[in-house]
C-alpha atoms as one frame of an Amber mdcrd trajectory, in Angstrom:
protein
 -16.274  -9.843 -34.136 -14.844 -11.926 -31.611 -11.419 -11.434 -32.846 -11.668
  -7.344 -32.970 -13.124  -7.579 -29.278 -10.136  -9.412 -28.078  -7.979  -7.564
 -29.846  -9.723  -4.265 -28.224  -9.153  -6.497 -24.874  -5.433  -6.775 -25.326
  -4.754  -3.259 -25.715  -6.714  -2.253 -23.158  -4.913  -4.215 -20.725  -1.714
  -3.423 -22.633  -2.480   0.164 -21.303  -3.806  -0.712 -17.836  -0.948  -3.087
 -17.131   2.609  -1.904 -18.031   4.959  -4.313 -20.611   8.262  -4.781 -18.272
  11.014  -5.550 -20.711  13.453  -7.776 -20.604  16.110  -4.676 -19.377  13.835
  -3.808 -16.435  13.062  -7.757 -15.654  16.676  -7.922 -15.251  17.389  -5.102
 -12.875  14.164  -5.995 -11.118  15.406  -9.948 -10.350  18.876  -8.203  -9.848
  17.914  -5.753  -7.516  19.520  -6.049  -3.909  17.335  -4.530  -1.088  18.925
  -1.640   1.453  17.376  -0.534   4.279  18.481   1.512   7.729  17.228   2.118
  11.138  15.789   0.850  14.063  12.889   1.154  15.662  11.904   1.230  19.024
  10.062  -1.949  19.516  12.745  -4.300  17.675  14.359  -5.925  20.438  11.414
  -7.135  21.967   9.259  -8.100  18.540  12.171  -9.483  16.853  12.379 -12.384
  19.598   8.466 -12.610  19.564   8.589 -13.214  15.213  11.836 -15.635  16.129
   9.556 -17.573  17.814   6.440 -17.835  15.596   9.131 -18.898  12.816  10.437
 -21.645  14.845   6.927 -22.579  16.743   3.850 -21.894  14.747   4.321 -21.170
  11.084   4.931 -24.442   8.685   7.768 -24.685   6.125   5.164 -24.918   3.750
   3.376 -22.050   3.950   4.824 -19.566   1.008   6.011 -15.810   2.211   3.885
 -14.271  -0.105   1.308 -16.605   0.647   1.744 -15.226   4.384   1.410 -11.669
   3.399  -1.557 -12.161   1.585  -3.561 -14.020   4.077  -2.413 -11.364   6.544
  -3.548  -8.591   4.429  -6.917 -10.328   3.566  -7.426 -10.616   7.473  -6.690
  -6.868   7.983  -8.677  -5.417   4.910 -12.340  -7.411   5.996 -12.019  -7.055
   9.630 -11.656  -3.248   8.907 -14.080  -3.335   6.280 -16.687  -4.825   8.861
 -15.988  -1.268  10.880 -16.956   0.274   7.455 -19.879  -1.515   7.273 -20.990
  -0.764  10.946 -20.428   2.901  10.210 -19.741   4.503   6.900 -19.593   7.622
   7.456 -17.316   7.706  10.449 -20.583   8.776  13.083 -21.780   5.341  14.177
 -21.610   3.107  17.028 -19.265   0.172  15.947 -20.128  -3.420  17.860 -17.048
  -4.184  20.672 -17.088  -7.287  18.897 -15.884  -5.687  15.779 -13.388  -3.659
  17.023 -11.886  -6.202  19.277 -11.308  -8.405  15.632 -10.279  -5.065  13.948
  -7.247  -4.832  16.702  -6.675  -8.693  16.173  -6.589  -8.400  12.398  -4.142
  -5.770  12.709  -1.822  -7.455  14.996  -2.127 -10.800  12.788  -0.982  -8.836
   9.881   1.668  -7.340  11.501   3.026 -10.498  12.527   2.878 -12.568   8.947
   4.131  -8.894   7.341   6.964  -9.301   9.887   7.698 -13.116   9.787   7.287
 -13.201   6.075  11.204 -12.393   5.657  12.111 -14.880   8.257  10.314 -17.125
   6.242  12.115 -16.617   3.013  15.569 -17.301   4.554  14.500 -20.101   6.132
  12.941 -21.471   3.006  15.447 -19.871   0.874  13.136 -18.831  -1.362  14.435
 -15.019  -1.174  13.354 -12.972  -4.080  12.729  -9.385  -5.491   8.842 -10.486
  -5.971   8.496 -11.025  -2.069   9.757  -7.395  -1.359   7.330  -5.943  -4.483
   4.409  -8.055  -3.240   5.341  -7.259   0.245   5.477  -3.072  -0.647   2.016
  -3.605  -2.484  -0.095  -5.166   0.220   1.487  -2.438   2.721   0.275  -0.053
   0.134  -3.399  -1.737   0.711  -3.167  -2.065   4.615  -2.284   1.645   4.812
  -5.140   2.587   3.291  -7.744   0.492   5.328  -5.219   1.345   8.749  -5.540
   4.816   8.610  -9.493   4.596   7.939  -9.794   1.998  10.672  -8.592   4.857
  13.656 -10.914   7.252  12.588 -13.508   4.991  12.664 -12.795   4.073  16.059
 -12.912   7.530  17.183 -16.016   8.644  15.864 -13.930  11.513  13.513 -16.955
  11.632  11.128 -18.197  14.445  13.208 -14.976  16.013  11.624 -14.703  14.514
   7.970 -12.549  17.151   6.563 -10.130  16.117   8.643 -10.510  12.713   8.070
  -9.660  13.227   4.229  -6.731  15.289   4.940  -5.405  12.354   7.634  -6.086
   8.941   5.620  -4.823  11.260   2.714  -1.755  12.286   4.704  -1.187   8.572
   5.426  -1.418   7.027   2.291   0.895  10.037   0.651   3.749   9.116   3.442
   3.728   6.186   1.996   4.477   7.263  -1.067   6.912   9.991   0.103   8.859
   6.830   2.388   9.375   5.432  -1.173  10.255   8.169  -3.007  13.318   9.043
  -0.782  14.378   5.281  -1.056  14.084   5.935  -5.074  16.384   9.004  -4.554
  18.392   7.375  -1.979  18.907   3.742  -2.451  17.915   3.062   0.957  14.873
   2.711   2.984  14.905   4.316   5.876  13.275   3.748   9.220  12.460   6.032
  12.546  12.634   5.374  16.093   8.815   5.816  15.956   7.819   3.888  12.852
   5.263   1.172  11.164   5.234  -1.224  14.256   5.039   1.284  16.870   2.168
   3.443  15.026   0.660   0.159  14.476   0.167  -1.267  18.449  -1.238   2.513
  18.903  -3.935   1.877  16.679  -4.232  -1.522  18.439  -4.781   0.470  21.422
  -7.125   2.537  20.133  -9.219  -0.113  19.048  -9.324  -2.345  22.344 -10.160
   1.380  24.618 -13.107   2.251  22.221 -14.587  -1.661  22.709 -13.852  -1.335
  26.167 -15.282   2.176  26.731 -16.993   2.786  23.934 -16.368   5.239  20.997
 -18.364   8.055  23.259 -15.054   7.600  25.436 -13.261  10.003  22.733 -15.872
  12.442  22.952 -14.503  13.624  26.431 -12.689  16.884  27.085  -9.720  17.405
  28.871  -8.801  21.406  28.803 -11.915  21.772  26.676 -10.813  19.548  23.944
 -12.100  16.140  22.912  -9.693  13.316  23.010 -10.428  12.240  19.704  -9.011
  16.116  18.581  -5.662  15.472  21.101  -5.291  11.982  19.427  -5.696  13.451
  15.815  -3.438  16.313  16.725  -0.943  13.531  17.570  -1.265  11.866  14.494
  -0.523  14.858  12.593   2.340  15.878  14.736   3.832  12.346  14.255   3.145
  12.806   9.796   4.738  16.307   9.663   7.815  15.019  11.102   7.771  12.086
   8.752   7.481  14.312   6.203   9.803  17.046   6.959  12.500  13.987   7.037
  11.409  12.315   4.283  11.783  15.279   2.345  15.253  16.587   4.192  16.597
  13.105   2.881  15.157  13.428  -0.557  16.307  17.493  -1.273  19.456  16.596
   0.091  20.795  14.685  -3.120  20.717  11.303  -4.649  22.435   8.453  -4.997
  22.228   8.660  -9.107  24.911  10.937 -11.058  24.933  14.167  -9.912  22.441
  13.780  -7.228  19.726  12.506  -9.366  17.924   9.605  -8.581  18.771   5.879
  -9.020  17.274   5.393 -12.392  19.340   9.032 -13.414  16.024  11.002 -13.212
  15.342  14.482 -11.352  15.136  13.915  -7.514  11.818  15.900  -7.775   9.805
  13.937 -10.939   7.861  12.152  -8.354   6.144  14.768  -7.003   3.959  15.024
 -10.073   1.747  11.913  -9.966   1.542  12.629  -5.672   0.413  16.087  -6.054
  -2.147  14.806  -9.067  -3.831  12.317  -5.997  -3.677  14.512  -3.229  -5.193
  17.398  -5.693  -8.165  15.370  -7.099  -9.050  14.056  -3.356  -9.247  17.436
  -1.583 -10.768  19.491  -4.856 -13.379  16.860  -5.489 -14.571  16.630  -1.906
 -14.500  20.154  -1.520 -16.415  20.631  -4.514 -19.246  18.458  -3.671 -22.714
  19.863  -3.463 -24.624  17.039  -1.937 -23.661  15.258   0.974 -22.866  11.724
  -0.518 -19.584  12.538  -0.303 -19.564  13.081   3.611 -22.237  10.156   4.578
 -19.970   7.768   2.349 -16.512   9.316   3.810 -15.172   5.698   4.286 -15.914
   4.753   0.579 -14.246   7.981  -0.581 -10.790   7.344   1.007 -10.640   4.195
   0.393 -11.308   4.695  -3.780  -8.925   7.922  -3.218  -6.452   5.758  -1.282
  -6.250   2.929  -4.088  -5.065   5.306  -6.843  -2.300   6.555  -4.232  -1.778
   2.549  -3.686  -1.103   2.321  -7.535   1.457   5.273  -8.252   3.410   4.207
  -4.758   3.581   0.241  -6.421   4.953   2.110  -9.587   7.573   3.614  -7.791
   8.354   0.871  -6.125   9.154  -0.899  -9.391  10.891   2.320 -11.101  12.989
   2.108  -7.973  13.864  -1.841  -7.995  14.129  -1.337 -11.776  15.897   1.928
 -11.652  14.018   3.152 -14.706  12.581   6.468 -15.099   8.506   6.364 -13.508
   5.586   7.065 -15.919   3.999  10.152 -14.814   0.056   9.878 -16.003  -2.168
   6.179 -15.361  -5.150   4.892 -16.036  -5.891   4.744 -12.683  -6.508   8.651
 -12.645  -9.789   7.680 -15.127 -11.410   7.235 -11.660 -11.154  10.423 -10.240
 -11.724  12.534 -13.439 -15.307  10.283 -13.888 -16.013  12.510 -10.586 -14.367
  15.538 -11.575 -16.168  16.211 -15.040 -19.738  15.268 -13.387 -18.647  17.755
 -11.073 -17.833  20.088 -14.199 -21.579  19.127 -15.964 -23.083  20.312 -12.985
 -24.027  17.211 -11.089 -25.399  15.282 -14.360 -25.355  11.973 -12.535 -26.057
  11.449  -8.949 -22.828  11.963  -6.841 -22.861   8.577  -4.859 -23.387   6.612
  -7.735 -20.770   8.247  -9.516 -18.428   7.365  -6.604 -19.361   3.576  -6.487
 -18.440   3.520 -10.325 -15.366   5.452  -9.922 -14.220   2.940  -6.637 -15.013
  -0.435  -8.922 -12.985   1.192 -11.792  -9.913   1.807  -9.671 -10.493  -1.224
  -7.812 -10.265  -3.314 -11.378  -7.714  -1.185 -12.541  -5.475  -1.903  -9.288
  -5.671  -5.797  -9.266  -5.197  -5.837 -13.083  -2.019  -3.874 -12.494  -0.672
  -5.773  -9.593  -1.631  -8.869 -11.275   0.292  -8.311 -14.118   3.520  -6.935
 -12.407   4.071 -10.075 -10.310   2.768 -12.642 -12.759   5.445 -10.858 -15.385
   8.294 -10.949 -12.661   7.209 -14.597 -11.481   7.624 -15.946 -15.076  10.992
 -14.104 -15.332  11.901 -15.920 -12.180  10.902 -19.163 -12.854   8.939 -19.325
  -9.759   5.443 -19.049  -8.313   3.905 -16.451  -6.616   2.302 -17.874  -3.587
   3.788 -21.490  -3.329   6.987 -22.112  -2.856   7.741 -24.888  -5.470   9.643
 -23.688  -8.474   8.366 -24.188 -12.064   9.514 -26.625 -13.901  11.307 -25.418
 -16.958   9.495 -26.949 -19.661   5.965 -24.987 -18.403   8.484 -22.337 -17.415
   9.243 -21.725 -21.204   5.916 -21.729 -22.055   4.552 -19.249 -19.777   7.290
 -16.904 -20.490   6.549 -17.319 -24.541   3.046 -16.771 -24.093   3.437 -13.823
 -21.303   3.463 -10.321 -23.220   6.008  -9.713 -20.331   8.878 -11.527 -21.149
  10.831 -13.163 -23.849  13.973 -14.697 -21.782  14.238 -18.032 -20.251  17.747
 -18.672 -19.608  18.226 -16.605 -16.060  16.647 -17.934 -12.728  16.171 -14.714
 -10.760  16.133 -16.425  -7.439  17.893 -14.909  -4.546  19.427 -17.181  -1.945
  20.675 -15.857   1.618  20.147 -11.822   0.992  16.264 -10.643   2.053  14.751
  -8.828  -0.337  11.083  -8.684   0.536  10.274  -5.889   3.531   7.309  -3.824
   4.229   9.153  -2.462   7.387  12.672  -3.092   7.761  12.421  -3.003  11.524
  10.616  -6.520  11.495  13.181  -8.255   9.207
């Protein structure tokens, strides 16, 4: 019995958690990162990381190890705002969204001086930039919640699904042109600036309160002319995003990198964006609405997945799956939908968040313990493995067989969430 349950074990995690071969290992360790662009903030933050490098963070401390902590800070201090006020209509303590504006900024500055760190520690690899991509993946997420919040834009949820949606699919789009492309690219008005707004944002809500958006100006609440921004600021990501992707790629012919159609990714995207605004719209209790946090944030981990697939089809340049487990999640809410409401809605959604939730980490787990083995190195120290426990990691990994190349990058950064801060 034992046996046939971990053998049922196995392949479910077999399904859950892609097999890398030893072909896509390869290209993965060999894969050189490109990026272009500018922002408008660089001069003055790139002296401002300089310094933290040569002041305040250790040689010790791990890039990926940076990254994480940075993430963890950003994803409770913005879950305490969730807590305070799930459905976007509450009164949020200053307190709280003073430490939601310093989480942010402390991410921003590890994310940033992660790089910095790797050169310095020359301990550049192709598992900093992946880990780096996937916790950016997670911050958007709990980001774009965290401004609503601040504003009070519960009073407006339909909008809120369509923004935090919005956000999390520019993501995605961001790396789908740099699948197409090659290259990353970056705007004058990018992560870091969009970033110190939302610091803003927080620190005038604690200071005035969140009433302060409710006031008009013309006859329109500033939370509506800040939310009108934001969407001003997305369409033109978009629009360029997509004028880079439509206008060839880098592959043969103008396909992609891995040799695919420019336009495959589009499926898995649409399949998110689809499922979040049909199953909210389709709700006939209000679960959906007082829980409006809890929603995007379940939605905005299945977009987190498909974008950290791309990001390894890209750095790969294999061809991306287009169907996941992760999509298990939203049809649990889709067919109760269907049944007519068998199950009660919210408790449907909890289920559906802690399957996602598992299915993410099992996922990312995998990925960067199967690259970290075909590397020889750890993931969040920076000592290398030795090679006798190196051999018998990789023999007893189901992702990887070879043991004769040390992936290890010296002197060329390969680990960005944001170009601009490298």
């Amino acid at each position: 019995m034992a046996g046939r349950f971990n053998s049922l074990l196995n392949a479910a995690s077999s399904v859950v958690c892609e097999k890398l071969n030893d072909a896509k290992l390869k290209r993965l360790a060999d894969h050189k990162y490109s990026a272009s662009g500018s922002t408008m903030l660089d001069f003055i933050m790139q002296k401002f990381w300089r310094w933290c490098i040569d002041n305040w963070i250790p040689e010790w401390w791990a890039p990926n190890a940076m990254t994480l902590v940075g993430l963890i800070v950003n994803v409770f201090t913005c879950s305490l705002m969730v807590y305070y006020s799930p459905d976007a209509k509450q009164d949020i303590p200053s307190y709280v969204l003073i430490l939601a504006a310093i989480g942010l900024f402390i991410y921003q500055t590890l994310d940033a001086c992660d790089g910095k760190q790797a050169r310095r520690t020359k301990t550049s690899s192709s598992l900093g930039e992946l880990f780096d991509h996937g916790c950016d993946a997670i911050s958007t997420i709990f980001v774009s919640l965290s401004v609503c919040l601040s504003v009070q834009l519960g009073q407006y949820p339909n909008w809120m699904v369509v923004l935090c949606g919005g956000a999390t699919s520019l993501f995605y789009i961001a790396h789908w042109q740099a699948y197409v492309s090659g290259t990353l690219k970056f705007g004058f008005f990018d992560v870091t600036e969009a970033q110190f707004t939302i610091i803003i944002i927080h620190l005038t809500s604690a200071i005035f309160g969140l009433s302060f958006w409710s006031n008009k100006i013309f006859g329109i609440e500033l939370k509506i002319m800040a939310m009108i921004g934001v969407i001003g600021n997305e369409c033109y990501l978009l629009f360029r995003d997509l004028k880079s992707i439509l206008s060839g790629g880098a592959g043969k012919n103008g396909s992609t990198i891995a040799g695919t159609s420019i336009l495959s990714p589009i499926i898995p995207l649409m399949l998110v964006y689809s499922f979040t605004l049909i199953i909210y719209s389709k709700s006939m209790s209000n679960a959906f609405v007082n829980y409006v946090a809890i929603y995007i944030i379940t939605f905005g981990f299945v977009c987190a997945k498909i974008t950290c697939k791309l990001v390894v089809a890209h750095m790969s340049k294999s061809e991306m799956s287009k169907m996941d487990t992760i999509f298990i999640g939203p049809l649990i809410l889709f067919f109760n939908q269907y049944f007519n409401f068998y199950f009660d809605e919210l408790t449907m959604l909890w289920i559906a968040f802690a399957y996602i939730l598992l299915d993410f980490i099992c996922f990312s787990y995998s990925t960067c313990r199967q690259l970290a083995n075909h590397l020889r190195i750890y993931i969040l120290t920076i000592r290398s493995v030795p090679n006798e426990m190196s051999s018998n990691n990789i023999s007893s990994s189901s992702a990887s067989t070879t043991t004769t190349t040390n992936g290890r990058h010296y002197g060329t950064r390969q680990r960005t969430g944001n170009h601009s801060r490298r």
